[in-house]
BAKOL-991184 format. One record per residue: x, y, z of N, C-alpha, C in turn. Coordinates in Angstrom, 3 decimals. Atoms other than C-alpha are relative to their C-alpha. Layout:
<recs>
        n.x        n.y        n.z       ca.x       ca.y       ca.z        c.x        c.y        c.z
          X          Y          Z          X          Y          Z          X          Y          Z
...
</recs>
This chain:
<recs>
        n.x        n.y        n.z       ca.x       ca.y       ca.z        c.x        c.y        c.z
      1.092     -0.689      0.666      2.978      8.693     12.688     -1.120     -0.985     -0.305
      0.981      0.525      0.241     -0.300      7.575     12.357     -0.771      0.157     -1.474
      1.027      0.307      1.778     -1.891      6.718      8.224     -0.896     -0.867     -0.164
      1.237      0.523      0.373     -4.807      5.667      6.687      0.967     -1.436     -1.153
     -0.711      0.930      0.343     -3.399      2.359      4.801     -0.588      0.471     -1.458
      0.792     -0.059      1.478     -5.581      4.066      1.266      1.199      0.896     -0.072
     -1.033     -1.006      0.547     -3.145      6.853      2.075      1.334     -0.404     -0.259
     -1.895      0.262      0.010      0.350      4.995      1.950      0.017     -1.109     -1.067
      0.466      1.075      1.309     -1.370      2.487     -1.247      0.331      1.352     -0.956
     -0.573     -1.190      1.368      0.447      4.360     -4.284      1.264      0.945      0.514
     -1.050     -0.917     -0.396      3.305      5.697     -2.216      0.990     -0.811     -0.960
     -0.832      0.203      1.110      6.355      5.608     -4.545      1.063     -0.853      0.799
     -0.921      0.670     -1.239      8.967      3.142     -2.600      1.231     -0.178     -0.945
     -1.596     -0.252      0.072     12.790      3.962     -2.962      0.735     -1.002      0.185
     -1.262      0.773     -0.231     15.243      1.075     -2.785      1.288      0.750      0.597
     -1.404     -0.653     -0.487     18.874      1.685     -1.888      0.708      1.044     -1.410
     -0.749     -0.282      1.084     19.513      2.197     -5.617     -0.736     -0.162     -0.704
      1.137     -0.494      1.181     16.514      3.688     -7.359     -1.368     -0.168      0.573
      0.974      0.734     -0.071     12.870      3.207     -7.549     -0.382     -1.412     -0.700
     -0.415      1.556     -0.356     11.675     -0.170     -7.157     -2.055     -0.347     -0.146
      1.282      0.032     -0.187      7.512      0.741     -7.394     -0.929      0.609      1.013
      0.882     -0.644     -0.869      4.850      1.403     -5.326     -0.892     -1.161      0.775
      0.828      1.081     -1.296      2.755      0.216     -2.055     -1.503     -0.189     -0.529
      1.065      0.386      0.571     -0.281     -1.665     -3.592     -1.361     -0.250      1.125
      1.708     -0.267     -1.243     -2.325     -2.497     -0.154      1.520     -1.240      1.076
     -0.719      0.995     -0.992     -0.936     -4.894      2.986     -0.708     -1.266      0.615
      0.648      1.167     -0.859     -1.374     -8.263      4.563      0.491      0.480      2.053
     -0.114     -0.308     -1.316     -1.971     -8.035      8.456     -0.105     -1.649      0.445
      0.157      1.334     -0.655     -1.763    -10.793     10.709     -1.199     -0.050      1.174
      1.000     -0.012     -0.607     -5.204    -11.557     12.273      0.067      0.109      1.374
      0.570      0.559     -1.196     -4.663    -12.675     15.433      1.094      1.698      1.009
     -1.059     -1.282     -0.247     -1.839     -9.192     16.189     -0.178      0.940     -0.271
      0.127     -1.435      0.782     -3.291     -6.646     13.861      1.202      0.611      0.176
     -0.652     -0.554      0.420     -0.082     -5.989     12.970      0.414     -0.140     -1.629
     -1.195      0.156      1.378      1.583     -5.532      9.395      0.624     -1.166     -0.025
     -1.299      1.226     -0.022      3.599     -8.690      8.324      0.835      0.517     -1.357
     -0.323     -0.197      1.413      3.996     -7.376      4.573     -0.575      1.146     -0.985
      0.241     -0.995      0.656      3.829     -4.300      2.185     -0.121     -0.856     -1.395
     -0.148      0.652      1.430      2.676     -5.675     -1.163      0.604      0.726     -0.928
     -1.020     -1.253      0.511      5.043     -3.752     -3.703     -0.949     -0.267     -1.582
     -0.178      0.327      1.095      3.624     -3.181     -7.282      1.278      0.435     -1.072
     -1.644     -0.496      0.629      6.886     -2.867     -9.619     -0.113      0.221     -1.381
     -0.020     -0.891      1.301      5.098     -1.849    -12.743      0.518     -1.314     -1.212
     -0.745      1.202      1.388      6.917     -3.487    -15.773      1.349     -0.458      0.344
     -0.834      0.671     -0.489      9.541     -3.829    -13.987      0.635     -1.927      0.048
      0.441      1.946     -0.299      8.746     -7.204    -12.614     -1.141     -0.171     -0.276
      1.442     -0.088      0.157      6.004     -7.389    -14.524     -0.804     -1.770      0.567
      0.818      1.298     -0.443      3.399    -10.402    -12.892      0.260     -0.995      0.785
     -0.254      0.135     -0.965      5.245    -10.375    -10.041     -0.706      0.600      1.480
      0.443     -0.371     -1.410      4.082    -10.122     -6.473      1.361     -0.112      1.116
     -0.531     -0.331     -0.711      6.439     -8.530     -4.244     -0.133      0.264      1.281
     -0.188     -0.664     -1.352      6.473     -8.523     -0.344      1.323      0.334      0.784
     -1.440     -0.901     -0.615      8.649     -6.389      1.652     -0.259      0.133      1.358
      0.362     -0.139     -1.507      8.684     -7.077      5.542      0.041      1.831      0.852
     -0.189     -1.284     -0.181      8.395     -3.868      7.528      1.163      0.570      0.764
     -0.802      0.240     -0.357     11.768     -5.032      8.738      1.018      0.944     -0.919
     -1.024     -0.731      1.435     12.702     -3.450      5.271     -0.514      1.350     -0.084
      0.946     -1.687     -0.156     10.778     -0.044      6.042      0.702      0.541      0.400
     -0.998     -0.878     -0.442     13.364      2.337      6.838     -1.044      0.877      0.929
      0.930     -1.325      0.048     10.218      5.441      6.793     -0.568     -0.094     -1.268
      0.976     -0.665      1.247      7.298      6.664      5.333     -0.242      1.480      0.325
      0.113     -0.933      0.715      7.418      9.996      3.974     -1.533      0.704     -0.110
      1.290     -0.068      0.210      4.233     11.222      4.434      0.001      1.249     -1.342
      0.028     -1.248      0.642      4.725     14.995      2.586      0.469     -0.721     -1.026
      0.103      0.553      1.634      6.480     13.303     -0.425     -0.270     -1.107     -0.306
      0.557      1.327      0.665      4.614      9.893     -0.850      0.830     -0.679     -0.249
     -0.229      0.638      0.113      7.141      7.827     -0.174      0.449     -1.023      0.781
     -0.681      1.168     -1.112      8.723      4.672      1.534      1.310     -0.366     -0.254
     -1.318     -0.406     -0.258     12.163      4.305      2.419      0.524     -1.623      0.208
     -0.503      1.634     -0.769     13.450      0.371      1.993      1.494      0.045      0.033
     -1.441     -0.502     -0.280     16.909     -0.236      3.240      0.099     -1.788     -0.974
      0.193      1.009      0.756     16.763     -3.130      0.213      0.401      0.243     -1.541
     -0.263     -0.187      1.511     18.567     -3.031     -3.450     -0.860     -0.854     -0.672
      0.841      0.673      0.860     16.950     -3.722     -6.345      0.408     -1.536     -0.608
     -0.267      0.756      0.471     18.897     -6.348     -7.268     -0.322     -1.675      0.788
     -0.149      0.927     -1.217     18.279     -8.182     -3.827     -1.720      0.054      0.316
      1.592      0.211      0.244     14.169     -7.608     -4.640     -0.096     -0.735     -1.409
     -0.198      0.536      1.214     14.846     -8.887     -8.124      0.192     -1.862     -0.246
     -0.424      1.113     -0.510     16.396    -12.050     -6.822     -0.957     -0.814      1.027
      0.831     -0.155     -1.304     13.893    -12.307     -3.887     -0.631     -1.763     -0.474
      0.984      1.185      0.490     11.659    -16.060     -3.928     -1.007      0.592     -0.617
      1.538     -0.580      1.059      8.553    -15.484     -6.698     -1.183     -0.275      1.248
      1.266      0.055     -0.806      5.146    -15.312     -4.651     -0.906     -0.616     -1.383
      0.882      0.478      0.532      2.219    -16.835     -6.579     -1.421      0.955      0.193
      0.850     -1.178      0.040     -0.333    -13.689     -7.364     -1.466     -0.876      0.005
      1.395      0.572     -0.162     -3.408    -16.087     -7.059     -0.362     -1.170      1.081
      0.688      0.903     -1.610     -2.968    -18.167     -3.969      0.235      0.782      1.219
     -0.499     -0.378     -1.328     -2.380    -17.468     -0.156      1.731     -0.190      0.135
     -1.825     -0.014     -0.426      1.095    -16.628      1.123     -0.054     -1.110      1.120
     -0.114      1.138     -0.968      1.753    -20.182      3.141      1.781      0.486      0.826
     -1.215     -0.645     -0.897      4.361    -20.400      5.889      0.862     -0.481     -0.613
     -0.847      0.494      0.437      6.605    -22.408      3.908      1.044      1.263     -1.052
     -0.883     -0.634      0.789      7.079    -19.858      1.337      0.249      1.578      0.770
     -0.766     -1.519     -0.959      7.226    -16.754      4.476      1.697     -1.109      0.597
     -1.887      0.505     -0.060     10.686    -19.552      5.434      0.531      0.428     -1.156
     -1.318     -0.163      0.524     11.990    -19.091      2.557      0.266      1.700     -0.655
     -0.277     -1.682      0.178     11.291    -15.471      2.145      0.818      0.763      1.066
     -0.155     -0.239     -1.655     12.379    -14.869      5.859      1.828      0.213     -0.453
     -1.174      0.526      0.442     15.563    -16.974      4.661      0.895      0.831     -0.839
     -0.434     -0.530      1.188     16.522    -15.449      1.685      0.559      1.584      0.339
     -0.943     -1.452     -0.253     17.152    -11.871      3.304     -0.047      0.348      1.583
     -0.702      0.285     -1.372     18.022    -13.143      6.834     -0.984      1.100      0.933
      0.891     -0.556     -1.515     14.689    -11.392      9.128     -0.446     -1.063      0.468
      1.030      1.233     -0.947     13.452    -13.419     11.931     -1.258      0.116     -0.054
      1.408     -0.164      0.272     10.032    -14.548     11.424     -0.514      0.572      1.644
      0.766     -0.833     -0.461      7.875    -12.748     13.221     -1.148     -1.154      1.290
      1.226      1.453     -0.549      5.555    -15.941     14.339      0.730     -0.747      0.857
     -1.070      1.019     -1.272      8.352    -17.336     16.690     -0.064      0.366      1.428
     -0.250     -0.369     -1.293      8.343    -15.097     19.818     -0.917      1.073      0.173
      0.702     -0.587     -0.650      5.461    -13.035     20.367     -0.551      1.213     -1.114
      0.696     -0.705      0.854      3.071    -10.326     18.382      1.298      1.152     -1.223
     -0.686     -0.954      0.785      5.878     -7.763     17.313      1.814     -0.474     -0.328
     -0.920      0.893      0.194      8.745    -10.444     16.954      0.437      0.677     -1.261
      0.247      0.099      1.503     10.451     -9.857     13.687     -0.174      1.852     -0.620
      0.067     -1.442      0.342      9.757     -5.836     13.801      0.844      0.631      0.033
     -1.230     -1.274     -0.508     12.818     -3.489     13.268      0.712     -0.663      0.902
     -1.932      0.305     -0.423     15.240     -6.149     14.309      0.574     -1.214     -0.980
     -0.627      1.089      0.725     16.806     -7.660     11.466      1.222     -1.093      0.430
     -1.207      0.790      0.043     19.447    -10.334     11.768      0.742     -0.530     -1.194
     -1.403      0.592      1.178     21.809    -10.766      9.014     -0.060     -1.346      0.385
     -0.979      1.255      0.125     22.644    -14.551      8.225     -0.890     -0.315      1.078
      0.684      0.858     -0.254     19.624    -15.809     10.117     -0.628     -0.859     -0.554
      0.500      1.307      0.851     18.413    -19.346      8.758     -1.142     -0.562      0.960
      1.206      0.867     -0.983     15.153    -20.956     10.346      0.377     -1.628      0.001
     -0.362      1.079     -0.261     15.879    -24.483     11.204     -0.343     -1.267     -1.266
      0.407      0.584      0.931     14.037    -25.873      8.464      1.093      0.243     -1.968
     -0.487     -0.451      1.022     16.637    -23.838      5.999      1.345     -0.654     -0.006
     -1.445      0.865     -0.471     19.567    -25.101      7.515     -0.246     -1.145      0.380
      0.088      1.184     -0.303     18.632    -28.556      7.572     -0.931     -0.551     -0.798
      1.649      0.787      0.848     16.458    -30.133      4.716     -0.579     -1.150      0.611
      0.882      1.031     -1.038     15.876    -33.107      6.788     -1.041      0.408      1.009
      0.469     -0.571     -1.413     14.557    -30.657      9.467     -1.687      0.181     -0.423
      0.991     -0.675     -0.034     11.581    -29.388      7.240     -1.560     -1.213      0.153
      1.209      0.756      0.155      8.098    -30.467      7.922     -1.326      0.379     -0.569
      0.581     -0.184      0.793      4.623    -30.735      6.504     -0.756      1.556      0.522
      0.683     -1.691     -0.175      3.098    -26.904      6.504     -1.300      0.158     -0.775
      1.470     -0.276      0.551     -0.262    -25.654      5.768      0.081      0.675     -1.416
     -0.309     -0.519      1.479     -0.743    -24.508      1.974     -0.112      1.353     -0.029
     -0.086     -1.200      0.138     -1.941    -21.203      3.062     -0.107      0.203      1.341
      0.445     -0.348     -1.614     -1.842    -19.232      6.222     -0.712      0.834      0.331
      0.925     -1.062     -0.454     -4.683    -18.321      7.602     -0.112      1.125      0.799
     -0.375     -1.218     -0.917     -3.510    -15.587      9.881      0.414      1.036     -0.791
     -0.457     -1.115      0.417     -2.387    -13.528      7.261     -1.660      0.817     -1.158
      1.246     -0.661      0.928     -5.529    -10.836      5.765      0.722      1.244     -1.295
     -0.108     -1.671      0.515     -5.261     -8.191      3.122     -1.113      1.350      0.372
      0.584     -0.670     -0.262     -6.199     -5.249      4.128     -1.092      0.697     -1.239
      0.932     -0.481      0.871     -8.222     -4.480      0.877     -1.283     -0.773     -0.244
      1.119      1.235      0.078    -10.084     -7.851      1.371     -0.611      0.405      1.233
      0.689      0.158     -1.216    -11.004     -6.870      4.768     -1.065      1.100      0.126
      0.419     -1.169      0.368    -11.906     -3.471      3.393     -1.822     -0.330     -0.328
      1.665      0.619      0.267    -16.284     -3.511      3.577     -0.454     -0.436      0.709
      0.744      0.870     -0.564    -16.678     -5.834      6.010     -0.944      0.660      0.943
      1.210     -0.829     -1.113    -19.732     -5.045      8.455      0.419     -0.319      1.268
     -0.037     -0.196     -1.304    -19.364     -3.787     11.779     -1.091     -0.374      0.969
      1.072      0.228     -0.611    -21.349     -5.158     14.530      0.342      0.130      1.502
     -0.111     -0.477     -1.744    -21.584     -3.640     18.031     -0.607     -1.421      0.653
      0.269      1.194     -1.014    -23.015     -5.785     21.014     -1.487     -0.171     -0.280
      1.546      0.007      0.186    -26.742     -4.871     20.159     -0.370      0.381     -1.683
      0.984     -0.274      1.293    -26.767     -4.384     16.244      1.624      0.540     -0.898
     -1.244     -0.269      1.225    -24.623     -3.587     13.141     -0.119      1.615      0.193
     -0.301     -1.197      0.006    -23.115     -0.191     13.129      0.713      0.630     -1.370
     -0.461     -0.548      1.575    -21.485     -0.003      9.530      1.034     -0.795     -0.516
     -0.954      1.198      0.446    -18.818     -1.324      7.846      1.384      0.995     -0.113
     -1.488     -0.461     -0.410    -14.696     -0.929      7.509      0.233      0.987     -1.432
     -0.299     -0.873      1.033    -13.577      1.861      5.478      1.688      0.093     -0.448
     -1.641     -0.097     -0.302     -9.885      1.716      6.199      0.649     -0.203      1.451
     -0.571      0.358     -1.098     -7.329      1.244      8.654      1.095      0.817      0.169
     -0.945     -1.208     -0.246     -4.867      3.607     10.667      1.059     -0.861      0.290
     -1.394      0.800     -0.252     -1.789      2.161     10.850      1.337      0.807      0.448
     -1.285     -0.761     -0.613      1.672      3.327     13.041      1.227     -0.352     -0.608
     -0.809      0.270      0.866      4.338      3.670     10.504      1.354     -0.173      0.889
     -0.931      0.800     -0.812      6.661      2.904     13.663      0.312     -1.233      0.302
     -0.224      1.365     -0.401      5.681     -0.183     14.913     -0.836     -1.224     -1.078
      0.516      0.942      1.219      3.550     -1.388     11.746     -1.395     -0.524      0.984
      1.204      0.727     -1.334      0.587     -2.449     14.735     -0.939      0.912     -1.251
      1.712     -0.871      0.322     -3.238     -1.362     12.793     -0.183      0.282      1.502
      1.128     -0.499     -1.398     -4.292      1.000     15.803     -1.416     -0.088     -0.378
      0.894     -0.092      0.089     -7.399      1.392     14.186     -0.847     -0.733     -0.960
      1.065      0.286      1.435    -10.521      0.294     11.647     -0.788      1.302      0.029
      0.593     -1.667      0.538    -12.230      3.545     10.166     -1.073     -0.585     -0.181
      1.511      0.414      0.377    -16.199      2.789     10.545     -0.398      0.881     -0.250
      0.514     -0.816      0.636    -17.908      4.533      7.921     -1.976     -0.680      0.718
      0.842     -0.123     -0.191    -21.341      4.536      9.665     -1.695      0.420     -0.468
      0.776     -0.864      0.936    -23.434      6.082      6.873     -1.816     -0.951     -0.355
      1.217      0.425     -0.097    -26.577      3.439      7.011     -0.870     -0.185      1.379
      0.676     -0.184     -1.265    -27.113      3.814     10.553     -0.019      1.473      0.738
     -0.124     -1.334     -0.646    -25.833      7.134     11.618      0.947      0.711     -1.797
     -0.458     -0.494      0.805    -25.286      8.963      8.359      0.880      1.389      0.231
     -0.335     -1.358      0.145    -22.750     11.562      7.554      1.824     -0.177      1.357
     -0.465     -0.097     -1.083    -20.631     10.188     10.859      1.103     -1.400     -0.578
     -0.856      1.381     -0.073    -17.143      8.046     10.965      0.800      0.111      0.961
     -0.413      0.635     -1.218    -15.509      6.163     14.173      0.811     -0.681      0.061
     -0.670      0.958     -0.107    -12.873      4.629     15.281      0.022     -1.250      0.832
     -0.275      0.820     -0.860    -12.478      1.257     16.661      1.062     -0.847     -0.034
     -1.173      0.761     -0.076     -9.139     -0.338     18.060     -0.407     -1.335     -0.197
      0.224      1.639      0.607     -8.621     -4.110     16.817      0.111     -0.364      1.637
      0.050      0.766     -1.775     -8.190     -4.358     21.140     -2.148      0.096      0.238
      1.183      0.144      0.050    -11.909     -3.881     21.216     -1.120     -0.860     -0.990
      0.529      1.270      0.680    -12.752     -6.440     18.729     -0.232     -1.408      1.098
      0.448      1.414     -0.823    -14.657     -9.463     20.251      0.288     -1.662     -1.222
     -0.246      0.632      1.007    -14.470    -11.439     17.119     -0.098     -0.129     -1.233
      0.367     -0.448      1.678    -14.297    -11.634     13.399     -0.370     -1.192     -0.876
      0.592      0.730      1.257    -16.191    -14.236     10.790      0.623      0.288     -1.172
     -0.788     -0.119      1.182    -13.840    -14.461      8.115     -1.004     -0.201     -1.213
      1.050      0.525      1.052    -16.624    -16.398      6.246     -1.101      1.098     -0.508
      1.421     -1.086      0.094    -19.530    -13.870      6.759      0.488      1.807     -0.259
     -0.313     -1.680      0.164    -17.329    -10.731      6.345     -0.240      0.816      0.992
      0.448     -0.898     -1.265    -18.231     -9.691      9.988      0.813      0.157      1.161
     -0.508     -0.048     -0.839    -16.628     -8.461     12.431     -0.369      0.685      1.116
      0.904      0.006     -0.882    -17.964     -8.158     16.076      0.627      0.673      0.908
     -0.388     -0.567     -0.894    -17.159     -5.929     18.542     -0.688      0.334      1.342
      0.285      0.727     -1.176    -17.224     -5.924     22.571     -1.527      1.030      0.568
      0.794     -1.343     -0.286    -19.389     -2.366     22.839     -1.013      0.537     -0.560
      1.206      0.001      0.171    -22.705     -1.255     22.612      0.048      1.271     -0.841
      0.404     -1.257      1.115    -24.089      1.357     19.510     -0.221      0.879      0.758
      0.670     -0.861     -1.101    -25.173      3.898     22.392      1.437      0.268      0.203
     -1.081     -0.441      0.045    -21.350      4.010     23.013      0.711      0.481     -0.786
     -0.464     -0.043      0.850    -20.232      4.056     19.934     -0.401      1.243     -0.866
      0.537     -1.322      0.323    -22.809      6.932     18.908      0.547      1.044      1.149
     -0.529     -1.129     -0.724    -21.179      9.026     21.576      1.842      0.291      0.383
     -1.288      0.182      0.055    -17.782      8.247     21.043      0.682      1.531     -1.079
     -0.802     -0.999      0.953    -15.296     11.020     19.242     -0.101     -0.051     -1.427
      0.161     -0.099      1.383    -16.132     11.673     15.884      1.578      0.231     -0.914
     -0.855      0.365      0.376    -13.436     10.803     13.454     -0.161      0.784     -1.475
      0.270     -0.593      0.863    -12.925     13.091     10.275      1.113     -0.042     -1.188
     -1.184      0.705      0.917     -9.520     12.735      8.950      1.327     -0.251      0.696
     -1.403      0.444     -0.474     -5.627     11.855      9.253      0.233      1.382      0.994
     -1.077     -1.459     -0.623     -4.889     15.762     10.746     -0.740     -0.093      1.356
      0.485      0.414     -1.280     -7.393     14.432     14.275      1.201     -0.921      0.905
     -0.440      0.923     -1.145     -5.218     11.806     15.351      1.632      0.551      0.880
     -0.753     -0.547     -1.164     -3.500     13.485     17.821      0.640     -0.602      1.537
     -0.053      0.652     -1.110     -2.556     12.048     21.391     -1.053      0.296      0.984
      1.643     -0.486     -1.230     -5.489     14.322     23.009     -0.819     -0.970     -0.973
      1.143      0.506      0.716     -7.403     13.080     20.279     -0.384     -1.866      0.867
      0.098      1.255     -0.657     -6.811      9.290     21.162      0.036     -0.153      2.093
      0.480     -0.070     -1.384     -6.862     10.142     24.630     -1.379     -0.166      0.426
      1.328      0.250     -0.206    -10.068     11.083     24.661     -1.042     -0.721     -0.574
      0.856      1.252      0.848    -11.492      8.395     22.348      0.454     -1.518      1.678
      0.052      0.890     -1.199     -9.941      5.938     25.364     -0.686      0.070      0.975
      0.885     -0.552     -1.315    -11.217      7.700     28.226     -1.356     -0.225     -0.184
      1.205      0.351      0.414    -14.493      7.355     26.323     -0.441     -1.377      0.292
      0.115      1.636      0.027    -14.524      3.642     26.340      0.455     -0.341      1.153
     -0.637      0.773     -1.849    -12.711      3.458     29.874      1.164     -1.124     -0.462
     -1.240      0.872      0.054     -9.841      2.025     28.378      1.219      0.001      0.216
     -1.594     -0.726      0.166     -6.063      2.302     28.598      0.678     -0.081     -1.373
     -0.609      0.193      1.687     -4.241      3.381     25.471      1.196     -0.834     -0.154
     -1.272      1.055      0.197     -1.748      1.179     23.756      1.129      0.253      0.373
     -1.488     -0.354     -0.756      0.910      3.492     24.640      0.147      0.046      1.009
     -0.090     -0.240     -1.365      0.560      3.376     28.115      0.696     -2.034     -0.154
     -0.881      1.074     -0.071      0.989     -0.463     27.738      1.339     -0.620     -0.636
     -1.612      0.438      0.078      3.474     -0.694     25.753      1.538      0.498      0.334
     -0.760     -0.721     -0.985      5.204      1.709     27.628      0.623     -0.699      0.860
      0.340      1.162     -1.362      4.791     -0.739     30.465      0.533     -0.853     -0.054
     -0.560      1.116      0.663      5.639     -3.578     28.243      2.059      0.208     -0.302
     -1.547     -0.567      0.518      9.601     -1.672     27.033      0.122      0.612      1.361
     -0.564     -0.190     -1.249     10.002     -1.030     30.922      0.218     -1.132      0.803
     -0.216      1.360     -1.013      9.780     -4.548     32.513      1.867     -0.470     -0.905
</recs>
């Protein structure tokens, strides 16, 4: 199923053995636009804690009753390594989060590494071997929140087209298919989708992000209105528009070799 990431922020998330809080917003990994982490808020729970929950731990999302489905006790989120609510998540502390409830990182073997295949009683080399570990960056820059990214300005090949409103995300494979361009200072009244495969590049610094296709395309592209459009005709014909092939055709392609 395809969601807006505003719509699955405040979903109520179920543990094995109770509730456990709710989905606050997500970090994506830049260079994959995929999901790496559901930020959890847990209320008073854990109060002034920051909770991530790989999507390794996503059973389902619930769209009709607002919720998410972790296959994770509370006692085994309770226990979890602390995150630090005012810096960057570094790779050191995704080892020992990785570690601690045995998923393979994700950053070892390719964009969707790490997705919906847990391994029990996996250790990264650095866990099983303190001699092994080495020096790591303090934060990692590959990982965004999607609420920070939320705003940024869109810029076609010949001119800015608007800025990011949200992001559609496939509660299967955790991949952002989309960014939701709210268009409203250039073409008012009108919002568009553009896949993160049609991104040319993004300015972390400047808040911009640049894309490969011209405003003339983009004004004649499929008009985008809400979650009950995205259909398979729908994205069909948003591809065909652009002359592209859709993701499911390749990764079709990709789970047949």
């Amino acid at each position: 199923m395809l969601l807006k990431a505003k719509t699955l922020n405040g979903f109520k998330l179920d543990s094995l053995d109770g509730e456990m809080g709710t989905a606050k917003e997500f970090y994506f990994d830049d260079q994959d636009w995929t999901i790496r982490y559901l930020v959890a808020d847990t209320g008073s729970w854990l109060s002034g804690r920051r909770v991530l929950i790989s999507p390794q731990a996503l059973v389902a999302a619930i769209g009709a009753e607002e919720h998410i489905a972790i296959n994770l006790t509370r006692k085994q989120i309770e226990d979890s390594p602390s995150m630090d609510t005012d810096k960057p998540v570094s790779r050191q502390q995704e080892d020992e989060l990785h570690a601690y409830y045995g998923w393979p990182p994700y950053w070892s073997a390719g964009p969707m590494a790490g997705v919906g295949y847990p391994v029990p009683g996996y250790l990264p080399e650095s866990a099983r071997d303190p001699e092994a570990r080495v020096e790591k960056p303090k934060g990692d820059p590959n990982l965004r929140s999607t609420r920070e990214v939320t705003g940024y300005h869109i810029h076609a090949s010949n001119g800015e087209i608007g800025h990011v409103e949200d992001f559609i995300i496939d509660d299967e494979t955790w991949a952002i298919r989309y960014l939701i361009v709210d268009t409203k200072n250039w073409w008012p009244g009108i919002k568009v989708l553009v896949s993160p495969q049609w991104i040319e590049r993004v300015s972390w610094n400047e808040s911009k992000v640049f894309v490969n296709i011209s405003r003339d395309a983009i004004k004649q592209s499929p008009e985008y209105r809400d979650e009950s459009m995205l259909t398979r005709d729908y994205e069909d014909g948003l591809y065909q528009h652009y002359q592209r092939k859709g993701y499911w055709r390749e990764e079709f392609a990709e789970k047949s070799r």
